[in-house]
N, C-alpha and C positions, 0 to 999 in steps of 0.2 A: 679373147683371141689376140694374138700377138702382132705385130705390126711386122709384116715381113722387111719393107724399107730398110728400120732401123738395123737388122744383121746385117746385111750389104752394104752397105755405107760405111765409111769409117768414121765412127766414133771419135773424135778428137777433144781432150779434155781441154779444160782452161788454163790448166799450166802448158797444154802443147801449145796453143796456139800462140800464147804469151812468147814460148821459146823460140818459135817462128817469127813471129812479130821483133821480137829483140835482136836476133840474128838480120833482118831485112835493116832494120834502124841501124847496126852496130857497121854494117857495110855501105851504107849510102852516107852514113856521118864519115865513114872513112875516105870514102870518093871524093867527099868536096874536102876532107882535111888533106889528099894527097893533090888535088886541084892545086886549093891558095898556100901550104908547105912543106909539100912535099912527103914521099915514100916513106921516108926514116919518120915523121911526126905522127904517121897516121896506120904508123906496123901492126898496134898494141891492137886497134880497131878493129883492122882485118883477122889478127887471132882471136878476137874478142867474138865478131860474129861469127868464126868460122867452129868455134869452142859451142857456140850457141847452137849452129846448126849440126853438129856432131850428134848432141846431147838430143838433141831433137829426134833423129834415125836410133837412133839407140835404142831411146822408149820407146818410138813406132816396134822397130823390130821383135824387140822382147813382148810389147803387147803381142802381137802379128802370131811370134813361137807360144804364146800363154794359151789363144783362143786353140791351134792347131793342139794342141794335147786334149787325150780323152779326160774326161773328166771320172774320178774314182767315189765309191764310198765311202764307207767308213771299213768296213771288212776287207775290202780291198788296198784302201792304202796302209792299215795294218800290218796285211802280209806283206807289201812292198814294205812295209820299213822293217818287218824280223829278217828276211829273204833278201836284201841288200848288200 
């Protein structure tokens, strides 16, 4: 019997959370570098984690649209690839 939980839940791999993780560090490293010098020292940061947390929504999304399609056989995705 399957665990109903685990469907409901979002499944988060370990590269997401990493990329999560490294956007949150890329932004608070950049907070105290615009604190002690300023805006211009600490620009690359704030693009750095903002690249991070991009990449982050991305793969959510595209998981998100993967799970929402029906799933095909094999006769089925057949005729979808002659009939395309």
């Amino acid at each position: 019997m399957k665990n109903k939980t685990n469907e409901k839940t979002g499944k988060h791999t370990l590269f997401d959370i990493i990329l999560l993780s490294l956007s949150a560090v890329a932004m608070i490293i950049g907070v105290h570098q615009s604190i002690n010098y300023g805006f211009g020292a600490s620009y690359w940061l704030y693009m750095l984690a903002i690249g991070f947390f991009l990449y982050y929504q991305f793969r959510k999304l595209k998981k998100k649209q993967q799970e929402q399609q029906p799933r095909l056989n094999r006769r089925a995705k057949r005729y979808m690839q002659r009939h395309d």
